[in-house]
PyMOL Python script that loads the backbone (N, CA, C, O; Angstrom):
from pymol import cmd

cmd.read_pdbstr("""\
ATOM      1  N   UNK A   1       0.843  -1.176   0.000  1.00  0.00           N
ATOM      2  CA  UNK A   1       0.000   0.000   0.000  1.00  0.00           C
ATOM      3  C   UNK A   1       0.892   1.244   0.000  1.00  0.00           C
ATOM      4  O   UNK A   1       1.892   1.394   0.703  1.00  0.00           O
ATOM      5  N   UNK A   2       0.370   2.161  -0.929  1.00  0.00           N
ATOM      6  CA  UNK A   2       1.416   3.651  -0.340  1.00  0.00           C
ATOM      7  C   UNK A   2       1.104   4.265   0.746  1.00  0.00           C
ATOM      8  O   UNK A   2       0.021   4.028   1.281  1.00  0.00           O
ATOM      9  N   UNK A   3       2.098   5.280   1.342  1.00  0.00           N
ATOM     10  CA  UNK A   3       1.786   6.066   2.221  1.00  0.00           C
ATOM     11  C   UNK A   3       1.625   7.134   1.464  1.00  0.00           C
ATOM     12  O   UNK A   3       2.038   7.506   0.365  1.00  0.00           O
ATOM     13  N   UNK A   4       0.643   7.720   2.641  1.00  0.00           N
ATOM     14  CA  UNK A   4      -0.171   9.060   1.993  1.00  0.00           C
ATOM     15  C   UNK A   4       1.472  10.295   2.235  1.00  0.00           C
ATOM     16  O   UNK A   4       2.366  10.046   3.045  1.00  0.00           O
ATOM     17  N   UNK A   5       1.460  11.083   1.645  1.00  0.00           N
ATOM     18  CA  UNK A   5       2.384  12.116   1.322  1.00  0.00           C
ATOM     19  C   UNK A   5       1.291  13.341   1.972  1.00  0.00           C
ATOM     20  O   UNK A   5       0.166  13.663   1.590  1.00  0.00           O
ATOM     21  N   UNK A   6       2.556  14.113   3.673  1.00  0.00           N
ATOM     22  CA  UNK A   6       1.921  14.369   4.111  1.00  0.00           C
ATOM     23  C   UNK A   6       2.621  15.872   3.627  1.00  0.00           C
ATOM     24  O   UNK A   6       3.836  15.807   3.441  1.00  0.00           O
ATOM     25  N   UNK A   7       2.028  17.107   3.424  1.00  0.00           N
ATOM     26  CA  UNK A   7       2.584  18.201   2.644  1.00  0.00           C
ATOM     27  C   UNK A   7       2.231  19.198   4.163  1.00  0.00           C
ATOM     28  O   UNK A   7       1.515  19.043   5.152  1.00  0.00           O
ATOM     29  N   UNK A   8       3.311  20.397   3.602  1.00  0.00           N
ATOM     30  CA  UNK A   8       3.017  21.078   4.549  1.00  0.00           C
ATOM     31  C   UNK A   8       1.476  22.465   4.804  1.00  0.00           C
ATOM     32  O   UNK A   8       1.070  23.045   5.811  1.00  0.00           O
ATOM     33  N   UNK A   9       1.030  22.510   3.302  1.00  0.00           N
ATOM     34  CA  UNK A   9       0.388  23.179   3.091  1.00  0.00           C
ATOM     35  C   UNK A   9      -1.005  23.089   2.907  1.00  0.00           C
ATOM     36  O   UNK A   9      -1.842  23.762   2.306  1.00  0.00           O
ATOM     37  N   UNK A  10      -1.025  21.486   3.986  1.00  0.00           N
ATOM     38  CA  UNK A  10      -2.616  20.801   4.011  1.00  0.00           C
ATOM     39  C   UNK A  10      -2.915  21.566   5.418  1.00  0.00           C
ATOM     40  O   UNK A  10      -2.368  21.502   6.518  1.00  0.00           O
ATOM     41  N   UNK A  11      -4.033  22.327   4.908  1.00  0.00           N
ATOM     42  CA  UNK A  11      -4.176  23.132   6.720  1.00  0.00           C
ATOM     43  C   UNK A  11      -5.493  22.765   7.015  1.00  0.00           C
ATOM     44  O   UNK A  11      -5.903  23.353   8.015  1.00  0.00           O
ATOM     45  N   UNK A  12      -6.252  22.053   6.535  1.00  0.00           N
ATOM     46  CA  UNK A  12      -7.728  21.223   6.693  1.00  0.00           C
ATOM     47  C   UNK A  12      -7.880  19.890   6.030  1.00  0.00           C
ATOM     48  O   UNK A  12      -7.667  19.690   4.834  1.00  0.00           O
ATOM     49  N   UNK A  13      -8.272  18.981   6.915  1.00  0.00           N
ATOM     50  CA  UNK A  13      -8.674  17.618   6.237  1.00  0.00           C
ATOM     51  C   UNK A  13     -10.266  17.418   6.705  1.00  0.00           C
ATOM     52  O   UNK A  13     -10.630  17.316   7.876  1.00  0.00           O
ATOM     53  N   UNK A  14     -11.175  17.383   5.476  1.00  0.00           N
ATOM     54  CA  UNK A  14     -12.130  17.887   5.637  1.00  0.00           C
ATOM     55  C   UNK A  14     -12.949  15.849   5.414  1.00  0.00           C
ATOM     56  O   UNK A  14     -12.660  14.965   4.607  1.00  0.00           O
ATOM     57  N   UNK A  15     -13.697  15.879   6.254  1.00  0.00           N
ATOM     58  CA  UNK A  15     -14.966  14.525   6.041  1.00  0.00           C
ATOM     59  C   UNK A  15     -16.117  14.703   4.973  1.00  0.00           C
ATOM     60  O   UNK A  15     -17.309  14.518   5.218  1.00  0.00           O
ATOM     61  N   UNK A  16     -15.462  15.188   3.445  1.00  0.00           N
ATOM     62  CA  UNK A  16     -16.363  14.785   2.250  1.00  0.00           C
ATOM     63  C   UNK A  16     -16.288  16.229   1.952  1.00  0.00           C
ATOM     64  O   UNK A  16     -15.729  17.084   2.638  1.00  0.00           O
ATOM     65  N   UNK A  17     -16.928  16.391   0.832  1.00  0.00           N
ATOM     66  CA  UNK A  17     -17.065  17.379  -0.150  1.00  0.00           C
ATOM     67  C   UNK A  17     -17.515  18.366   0.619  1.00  0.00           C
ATOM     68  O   UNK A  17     -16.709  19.162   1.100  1.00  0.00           O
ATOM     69  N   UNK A  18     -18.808  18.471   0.850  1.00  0.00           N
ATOM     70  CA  UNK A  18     -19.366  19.475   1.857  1.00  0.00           C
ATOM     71  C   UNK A  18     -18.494  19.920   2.419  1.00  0.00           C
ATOM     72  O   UNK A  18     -17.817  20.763   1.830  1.00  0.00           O
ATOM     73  N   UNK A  19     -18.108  19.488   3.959  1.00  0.00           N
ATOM     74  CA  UNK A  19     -17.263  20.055   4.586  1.00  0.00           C
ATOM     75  C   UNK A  19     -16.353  20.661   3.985  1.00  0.00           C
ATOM     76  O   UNK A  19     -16.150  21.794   4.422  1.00  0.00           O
ATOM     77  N   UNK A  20     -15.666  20.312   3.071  1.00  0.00           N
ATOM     78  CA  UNK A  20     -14.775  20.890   2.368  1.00  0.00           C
ATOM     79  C   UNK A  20     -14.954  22.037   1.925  1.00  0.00           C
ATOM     80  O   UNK A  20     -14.277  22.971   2.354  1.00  0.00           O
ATOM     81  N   UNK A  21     -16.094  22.245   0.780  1.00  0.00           N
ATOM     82  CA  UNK A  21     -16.648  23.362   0.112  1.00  0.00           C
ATOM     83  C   UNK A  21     -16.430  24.573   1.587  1.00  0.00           C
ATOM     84  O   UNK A  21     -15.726  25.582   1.642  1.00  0.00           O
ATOM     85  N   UNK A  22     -17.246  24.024   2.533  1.00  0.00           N
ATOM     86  CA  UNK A  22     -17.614  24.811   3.179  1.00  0.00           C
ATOM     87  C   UNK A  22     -16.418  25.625   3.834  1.00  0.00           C
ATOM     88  O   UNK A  22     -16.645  26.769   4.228  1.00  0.00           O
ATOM     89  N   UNK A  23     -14.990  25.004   3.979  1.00  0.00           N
ATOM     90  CA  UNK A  23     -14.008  25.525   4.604  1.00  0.00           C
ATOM     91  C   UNK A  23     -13.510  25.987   3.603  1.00  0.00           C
ATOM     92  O   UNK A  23     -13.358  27.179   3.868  1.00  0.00           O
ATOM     93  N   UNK A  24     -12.996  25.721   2.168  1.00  0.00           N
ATOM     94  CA  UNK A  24     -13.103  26.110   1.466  1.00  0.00           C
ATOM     95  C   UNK A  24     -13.302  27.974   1.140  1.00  0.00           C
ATOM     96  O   UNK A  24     -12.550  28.943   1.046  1.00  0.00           O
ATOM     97  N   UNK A  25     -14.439  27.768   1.075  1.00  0.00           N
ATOM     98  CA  UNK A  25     -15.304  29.551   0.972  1.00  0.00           C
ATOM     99  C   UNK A  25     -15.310  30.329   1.970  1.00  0.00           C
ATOM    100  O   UNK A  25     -15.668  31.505   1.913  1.00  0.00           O
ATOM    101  N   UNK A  26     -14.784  29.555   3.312  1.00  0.00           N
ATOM    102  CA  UNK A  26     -14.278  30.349   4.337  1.00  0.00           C
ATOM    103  C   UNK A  26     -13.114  30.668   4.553  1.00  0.00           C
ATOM    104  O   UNK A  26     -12.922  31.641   5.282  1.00  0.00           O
ATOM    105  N   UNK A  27     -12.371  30.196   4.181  1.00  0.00           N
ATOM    106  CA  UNK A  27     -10.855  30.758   3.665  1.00  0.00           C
ATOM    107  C   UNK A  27     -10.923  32.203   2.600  1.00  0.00           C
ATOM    108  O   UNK A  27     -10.377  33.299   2.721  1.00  0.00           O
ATOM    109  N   UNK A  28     -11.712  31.733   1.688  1.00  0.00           N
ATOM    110  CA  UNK A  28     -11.844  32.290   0.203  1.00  0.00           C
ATOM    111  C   UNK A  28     -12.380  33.759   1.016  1.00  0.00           C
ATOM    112  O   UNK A  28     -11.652  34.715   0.748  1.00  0.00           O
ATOM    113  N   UNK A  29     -13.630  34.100   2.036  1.00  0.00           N
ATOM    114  CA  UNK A  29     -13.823  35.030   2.394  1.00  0.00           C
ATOM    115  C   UNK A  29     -12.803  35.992   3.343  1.00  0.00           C
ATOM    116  O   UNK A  29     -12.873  37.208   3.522  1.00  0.00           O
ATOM    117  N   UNK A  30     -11.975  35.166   3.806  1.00  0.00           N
ATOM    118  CA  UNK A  30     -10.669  36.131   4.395  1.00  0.00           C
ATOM    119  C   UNK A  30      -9.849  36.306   3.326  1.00  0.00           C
ATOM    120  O   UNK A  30      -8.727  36.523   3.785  1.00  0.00           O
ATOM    121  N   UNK A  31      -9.829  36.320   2.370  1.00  0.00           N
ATOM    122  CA  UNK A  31      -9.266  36.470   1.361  1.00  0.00           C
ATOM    123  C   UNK A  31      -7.894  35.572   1.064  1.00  0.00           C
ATOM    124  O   UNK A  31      -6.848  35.895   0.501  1.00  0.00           O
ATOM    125  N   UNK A  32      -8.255  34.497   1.579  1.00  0.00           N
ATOM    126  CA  UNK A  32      -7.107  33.173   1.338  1.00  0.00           C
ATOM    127  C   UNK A  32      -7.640  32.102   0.064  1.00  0.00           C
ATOM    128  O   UNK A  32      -8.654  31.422   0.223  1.00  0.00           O
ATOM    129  N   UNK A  33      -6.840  32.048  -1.191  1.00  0.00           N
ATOM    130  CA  UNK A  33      -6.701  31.116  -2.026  1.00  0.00           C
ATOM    131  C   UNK A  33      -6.854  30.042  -1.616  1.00  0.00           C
ATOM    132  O   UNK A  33      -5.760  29.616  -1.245  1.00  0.00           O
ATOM    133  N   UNK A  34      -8.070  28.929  -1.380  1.00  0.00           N
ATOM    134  CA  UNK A  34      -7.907  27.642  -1.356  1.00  0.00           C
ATOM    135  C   UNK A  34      -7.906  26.756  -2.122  1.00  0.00           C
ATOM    136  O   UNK A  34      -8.257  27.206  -3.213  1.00  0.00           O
ATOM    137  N   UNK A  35      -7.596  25.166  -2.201  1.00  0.00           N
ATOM    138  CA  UNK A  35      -7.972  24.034  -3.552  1.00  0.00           C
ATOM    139  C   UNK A  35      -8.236  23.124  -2.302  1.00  0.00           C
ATOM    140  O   UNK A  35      -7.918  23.145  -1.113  1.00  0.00           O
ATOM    141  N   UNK A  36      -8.976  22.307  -3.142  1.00  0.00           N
ATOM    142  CA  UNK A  36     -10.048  21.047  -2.570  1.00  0.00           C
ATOM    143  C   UNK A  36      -8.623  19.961  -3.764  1.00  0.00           C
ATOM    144  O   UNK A  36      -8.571  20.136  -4.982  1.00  0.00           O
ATOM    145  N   UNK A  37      -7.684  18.962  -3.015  1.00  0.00           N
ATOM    146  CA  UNK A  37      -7.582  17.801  -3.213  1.00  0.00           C
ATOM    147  C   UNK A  37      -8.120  16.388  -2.312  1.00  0.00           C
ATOM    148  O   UNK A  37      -7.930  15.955  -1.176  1.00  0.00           O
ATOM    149  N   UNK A  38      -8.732  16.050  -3.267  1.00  0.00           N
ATOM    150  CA  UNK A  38      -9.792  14.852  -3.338  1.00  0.00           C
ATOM    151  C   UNK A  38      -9.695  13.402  -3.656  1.00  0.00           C
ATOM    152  O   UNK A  38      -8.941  13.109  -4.584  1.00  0.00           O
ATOM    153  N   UNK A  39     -10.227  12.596  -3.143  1.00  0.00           N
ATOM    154  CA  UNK A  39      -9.424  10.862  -3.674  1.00  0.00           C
ATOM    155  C   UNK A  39     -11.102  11.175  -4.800  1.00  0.00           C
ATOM    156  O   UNK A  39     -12.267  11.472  -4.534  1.00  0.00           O
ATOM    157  N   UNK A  40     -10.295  10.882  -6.114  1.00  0.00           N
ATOM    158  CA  UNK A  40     -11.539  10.566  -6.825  1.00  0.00           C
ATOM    159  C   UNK A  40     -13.194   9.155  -6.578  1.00  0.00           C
ATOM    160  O   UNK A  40     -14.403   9.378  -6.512  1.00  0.00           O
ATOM    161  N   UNK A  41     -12.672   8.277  -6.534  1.00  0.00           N
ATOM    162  CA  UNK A  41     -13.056   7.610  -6.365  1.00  0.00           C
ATOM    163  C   UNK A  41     -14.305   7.534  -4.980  1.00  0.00           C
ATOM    164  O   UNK A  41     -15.157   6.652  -4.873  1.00  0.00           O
ATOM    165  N   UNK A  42     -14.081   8.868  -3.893  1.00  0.00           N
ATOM    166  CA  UNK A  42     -15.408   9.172  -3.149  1.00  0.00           C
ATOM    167  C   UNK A  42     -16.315   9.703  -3.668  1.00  0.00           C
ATOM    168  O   UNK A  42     -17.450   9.673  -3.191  1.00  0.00           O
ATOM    169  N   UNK A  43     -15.953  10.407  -4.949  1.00  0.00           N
ATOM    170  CA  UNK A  43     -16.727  11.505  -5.273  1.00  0.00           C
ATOM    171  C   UNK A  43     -17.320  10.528  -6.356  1.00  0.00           C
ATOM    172  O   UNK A  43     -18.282  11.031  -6.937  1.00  0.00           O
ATOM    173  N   UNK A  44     -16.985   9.235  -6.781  1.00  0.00           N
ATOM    174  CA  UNK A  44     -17.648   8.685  -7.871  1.00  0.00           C
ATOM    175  C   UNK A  44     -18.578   7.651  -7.304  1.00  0.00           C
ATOM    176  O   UNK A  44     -19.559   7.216  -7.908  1.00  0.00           O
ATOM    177  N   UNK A  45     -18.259   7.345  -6.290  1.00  0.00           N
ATOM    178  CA  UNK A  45     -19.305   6.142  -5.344  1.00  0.00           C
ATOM    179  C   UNK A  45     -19.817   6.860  -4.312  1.00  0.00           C
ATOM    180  O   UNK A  45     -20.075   6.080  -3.394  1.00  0.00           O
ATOM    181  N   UNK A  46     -20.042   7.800  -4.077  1.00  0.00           N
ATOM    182  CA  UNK A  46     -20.957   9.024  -3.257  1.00  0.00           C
ATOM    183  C   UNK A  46     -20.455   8.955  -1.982  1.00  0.00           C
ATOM    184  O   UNK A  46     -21.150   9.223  -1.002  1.00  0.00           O
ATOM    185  N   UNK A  47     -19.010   8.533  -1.895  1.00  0.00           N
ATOM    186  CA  UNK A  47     -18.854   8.034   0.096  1.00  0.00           C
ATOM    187  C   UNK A  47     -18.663   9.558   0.842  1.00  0.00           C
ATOM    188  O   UNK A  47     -17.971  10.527   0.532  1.00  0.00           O
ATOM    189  N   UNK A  48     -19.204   9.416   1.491  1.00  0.00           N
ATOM    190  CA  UNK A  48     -19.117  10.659   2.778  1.00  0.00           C
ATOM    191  C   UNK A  48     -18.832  10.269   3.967  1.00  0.00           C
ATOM    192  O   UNK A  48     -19.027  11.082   4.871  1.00  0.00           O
ATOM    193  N   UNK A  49     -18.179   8.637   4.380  1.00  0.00           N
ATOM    194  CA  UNK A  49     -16.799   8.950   5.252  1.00  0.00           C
ATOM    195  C   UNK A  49     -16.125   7.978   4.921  1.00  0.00           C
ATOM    196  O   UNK A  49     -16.325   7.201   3.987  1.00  0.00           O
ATOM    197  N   UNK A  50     -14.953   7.993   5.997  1.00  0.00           N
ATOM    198  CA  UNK A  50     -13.847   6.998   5.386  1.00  0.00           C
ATOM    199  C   UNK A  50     -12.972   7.731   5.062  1.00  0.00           C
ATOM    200  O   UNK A  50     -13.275   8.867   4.694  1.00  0.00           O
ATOM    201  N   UNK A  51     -11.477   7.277   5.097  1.00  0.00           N
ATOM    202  CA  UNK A  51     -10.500   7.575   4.124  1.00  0.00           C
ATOM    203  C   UNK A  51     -10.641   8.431   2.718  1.00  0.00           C
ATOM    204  O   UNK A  51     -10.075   9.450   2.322  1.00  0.00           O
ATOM    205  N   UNK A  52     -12.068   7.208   1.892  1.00  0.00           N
ATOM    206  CA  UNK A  52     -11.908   7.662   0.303  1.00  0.00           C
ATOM    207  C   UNK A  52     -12.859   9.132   0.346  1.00  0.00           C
ATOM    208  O   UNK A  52     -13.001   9.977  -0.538  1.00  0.00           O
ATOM    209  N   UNK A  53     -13.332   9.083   1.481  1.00  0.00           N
ATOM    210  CA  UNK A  53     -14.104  10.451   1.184  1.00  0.00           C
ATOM    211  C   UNK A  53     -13.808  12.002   1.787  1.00  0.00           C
ATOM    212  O   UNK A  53     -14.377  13.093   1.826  1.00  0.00           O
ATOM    213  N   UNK A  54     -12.163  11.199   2.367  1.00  0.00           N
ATOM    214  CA  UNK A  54     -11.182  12.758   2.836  1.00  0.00           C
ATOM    215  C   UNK A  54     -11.410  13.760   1.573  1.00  0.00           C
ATOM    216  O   UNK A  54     -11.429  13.481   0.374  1.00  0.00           O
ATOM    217  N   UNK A  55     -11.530  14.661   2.039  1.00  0.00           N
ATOM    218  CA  UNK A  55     -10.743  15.467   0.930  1.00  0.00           C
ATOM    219  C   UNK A  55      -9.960  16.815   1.919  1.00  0.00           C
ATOM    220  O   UNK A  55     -10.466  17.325   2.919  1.00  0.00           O
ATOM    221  N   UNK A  56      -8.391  17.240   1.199  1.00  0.00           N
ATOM    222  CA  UNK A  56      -7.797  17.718   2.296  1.00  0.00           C
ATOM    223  C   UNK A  56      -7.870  19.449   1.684  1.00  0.00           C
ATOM    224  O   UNK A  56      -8.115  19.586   0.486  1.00  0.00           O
ATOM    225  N   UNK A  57      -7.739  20.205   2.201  1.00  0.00           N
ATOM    226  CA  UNK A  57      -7.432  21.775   1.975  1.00  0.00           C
ATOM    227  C   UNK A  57      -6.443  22.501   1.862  1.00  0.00           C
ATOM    228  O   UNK A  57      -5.897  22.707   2.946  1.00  0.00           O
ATOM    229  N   UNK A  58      -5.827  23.131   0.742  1.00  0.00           N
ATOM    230  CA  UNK A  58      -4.903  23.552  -0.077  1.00  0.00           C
ATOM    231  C   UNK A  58      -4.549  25.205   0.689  1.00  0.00           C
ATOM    232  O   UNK A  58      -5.269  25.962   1.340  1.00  0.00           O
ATOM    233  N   UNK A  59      -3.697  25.258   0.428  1.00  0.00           N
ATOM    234  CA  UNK A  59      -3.771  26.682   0.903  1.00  0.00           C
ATOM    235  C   UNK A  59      -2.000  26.932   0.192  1.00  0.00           C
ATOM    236  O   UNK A  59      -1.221  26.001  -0.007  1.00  0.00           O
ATOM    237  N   UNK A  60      -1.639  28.703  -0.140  1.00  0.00           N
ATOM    238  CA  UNK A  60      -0.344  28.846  -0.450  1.00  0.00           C
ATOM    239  C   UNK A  60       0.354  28.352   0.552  1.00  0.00           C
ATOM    240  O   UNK A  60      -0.300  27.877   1.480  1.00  0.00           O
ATOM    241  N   UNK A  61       1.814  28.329   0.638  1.00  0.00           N
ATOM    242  CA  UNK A  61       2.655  28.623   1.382  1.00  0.00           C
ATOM    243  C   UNK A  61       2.589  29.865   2.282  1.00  0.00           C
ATOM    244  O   UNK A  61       2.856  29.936   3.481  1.00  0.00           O
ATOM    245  N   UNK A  62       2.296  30.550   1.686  1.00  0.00           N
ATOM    246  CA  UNK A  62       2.453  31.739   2.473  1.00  0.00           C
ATOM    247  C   UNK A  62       0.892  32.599   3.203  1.00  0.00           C
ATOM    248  O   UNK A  62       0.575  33.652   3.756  1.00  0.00           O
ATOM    249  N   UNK A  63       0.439  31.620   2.851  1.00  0.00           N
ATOM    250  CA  UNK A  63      -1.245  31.836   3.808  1.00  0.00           C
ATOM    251  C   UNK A  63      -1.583  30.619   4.953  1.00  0.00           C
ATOM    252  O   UNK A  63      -2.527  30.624   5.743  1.00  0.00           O
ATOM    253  N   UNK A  64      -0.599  29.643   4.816  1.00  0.00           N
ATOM    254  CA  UNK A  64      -0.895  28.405   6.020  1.00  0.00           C
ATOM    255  C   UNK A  64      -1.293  29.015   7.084  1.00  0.00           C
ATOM    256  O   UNK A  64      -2.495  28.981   7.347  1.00  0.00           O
ATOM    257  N   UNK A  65      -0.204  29.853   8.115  1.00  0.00           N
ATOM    258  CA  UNK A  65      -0.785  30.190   9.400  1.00  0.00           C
ATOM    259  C   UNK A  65      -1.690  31.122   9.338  1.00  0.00           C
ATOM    260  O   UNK A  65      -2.279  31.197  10.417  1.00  0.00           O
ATOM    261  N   UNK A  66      -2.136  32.002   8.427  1.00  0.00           N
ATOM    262  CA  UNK A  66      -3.232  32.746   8.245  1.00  0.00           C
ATOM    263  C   UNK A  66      -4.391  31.541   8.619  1.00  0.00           C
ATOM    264  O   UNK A  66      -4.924  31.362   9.714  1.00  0.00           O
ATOM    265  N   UNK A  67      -4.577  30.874   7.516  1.00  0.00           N
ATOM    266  CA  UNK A  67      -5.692  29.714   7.122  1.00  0.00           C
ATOM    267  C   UNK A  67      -5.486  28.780   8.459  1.00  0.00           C
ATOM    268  O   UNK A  67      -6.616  28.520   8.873  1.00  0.00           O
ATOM    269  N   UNK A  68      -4.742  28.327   9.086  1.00  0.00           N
ATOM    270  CA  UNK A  68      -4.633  27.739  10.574  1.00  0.00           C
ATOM    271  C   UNK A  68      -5.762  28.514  11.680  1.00  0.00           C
ATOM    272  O   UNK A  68      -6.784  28.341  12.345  1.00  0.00           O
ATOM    273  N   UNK A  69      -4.833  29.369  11.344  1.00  0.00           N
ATOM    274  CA  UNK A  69      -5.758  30.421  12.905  1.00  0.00           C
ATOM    275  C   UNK A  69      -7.048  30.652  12.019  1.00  0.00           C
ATOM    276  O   UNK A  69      -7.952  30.617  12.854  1.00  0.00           O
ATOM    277  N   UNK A  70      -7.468  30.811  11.115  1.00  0.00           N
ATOM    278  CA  UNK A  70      -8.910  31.053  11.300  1.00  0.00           C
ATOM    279  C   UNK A  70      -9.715  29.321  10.960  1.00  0.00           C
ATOM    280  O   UNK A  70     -10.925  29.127  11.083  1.00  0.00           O
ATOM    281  N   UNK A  71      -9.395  28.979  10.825  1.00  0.00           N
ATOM    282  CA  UNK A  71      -9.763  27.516  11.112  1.00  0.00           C
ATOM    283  C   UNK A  71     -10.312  26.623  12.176  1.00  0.00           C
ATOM    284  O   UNK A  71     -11.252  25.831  12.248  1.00  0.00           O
ATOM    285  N   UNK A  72      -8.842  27.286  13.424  1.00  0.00           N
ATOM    286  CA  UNK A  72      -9.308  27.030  14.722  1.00  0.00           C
ATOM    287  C   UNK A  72     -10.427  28.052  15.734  1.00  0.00           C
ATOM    288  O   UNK A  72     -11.239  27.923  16.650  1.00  0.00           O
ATOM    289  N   UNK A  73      -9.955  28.889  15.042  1.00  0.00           N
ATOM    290  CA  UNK A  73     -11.316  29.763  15.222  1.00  0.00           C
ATOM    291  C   UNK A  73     -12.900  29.601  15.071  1.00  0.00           C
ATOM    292  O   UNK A  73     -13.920  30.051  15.593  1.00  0.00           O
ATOM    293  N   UNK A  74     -12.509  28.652  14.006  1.00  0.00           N
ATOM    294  CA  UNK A  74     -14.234  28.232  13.260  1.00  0.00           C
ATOM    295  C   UNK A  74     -14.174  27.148  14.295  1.00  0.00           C
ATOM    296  O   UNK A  74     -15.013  27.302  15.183  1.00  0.00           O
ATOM    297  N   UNK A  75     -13.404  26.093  14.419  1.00  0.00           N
ATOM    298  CA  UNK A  75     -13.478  24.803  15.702  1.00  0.00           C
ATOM    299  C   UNK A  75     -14.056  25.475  16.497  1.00  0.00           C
ATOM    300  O   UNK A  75     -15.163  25.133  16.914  1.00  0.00           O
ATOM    301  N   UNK A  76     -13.509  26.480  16.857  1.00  0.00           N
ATOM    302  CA  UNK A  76     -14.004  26.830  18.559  1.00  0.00           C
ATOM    303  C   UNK A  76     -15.369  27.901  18.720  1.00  0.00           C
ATOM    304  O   UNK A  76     -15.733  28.547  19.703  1.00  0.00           O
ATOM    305  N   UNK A  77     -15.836  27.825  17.623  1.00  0.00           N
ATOM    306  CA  UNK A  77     -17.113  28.574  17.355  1.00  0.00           C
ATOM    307  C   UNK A  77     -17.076  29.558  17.079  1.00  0.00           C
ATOM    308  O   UNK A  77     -18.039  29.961  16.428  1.00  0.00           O
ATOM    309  N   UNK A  78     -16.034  30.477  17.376  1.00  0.00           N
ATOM    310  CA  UNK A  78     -15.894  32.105  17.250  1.00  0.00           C
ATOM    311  C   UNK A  78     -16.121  32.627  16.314  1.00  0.00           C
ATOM    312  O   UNK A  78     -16.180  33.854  16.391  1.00  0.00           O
ATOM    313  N   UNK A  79     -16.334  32.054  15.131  1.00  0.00           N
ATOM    314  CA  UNK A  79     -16.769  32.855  13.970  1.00  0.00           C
ATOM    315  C   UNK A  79     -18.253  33.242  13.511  1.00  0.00           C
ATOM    316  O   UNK A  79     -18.633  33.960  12.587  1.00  0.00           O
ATOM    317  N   UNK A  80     -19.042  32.434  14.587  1.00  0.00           N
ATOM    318  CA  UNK A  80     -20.316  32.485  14.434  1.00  0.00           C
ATOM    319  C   UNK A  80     -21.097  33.896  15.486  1.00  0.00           C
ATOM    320  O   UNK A  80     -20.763  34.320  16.592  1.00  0.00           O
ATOM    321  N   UNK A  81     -22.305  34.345  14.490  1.00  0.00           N
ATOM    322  CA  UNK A  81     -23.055  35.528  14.974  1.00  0.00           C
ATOM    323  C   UNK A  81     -23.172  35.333  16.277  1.00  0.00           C
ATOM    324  O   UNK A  81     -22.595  34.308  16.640  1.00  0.00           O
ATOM    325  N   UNK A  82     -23.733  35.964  17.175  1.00  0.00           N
ATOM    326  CA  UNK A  82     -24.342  36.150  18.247  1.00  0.00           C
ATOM    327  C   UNK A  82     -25.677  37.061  18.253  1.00  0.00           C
ATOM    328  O   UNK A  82     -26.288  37.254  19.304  1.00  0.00           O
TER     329      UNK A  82
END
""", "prot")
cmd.dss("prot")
cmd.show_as("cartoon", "prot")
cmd.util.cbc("prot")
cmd.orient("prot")
């Protein structure tokens, strides 16, 4: 089996498309460039968990700890209205 190739510029590993999208466009609204890499094969047999239905979150080099901290921010609820 291979090992997965772990990069430094994966700053979200998201449980399926959704989630993804969704962190995704929240990056995109702080004005951070994201990409959705995806195992094809979830997205062709509809899996939404598991391994095949990771998909991880892209970010530059030079926006990681940007895209970190507001990430953990969203974990910890803080980004939401009151």
């Amino acid at each position: 089996m291979f090992k997965k190739k772990n990069r430094q510029n994966v700053v979200y590993v998201a449980n399926g498309i959704l989630d993804a999208e969704s962190v995704k466009i929240l990056l995109e609204s702080f004005g951070i460039e994201a990409y959705i890499n995806e195992e094809s094969a979830g997205r062709t047999y509809g899996l939404t968990t598991g391994p095949l239905a990771q998909a991880e979150i892209i970010v530059k080099d030079k926006d990681v700890i940007d895209a970190k901290r507001i990430i953990a921010e969203m974990e910890l609820g803080n980004l939401e209205e009151k």
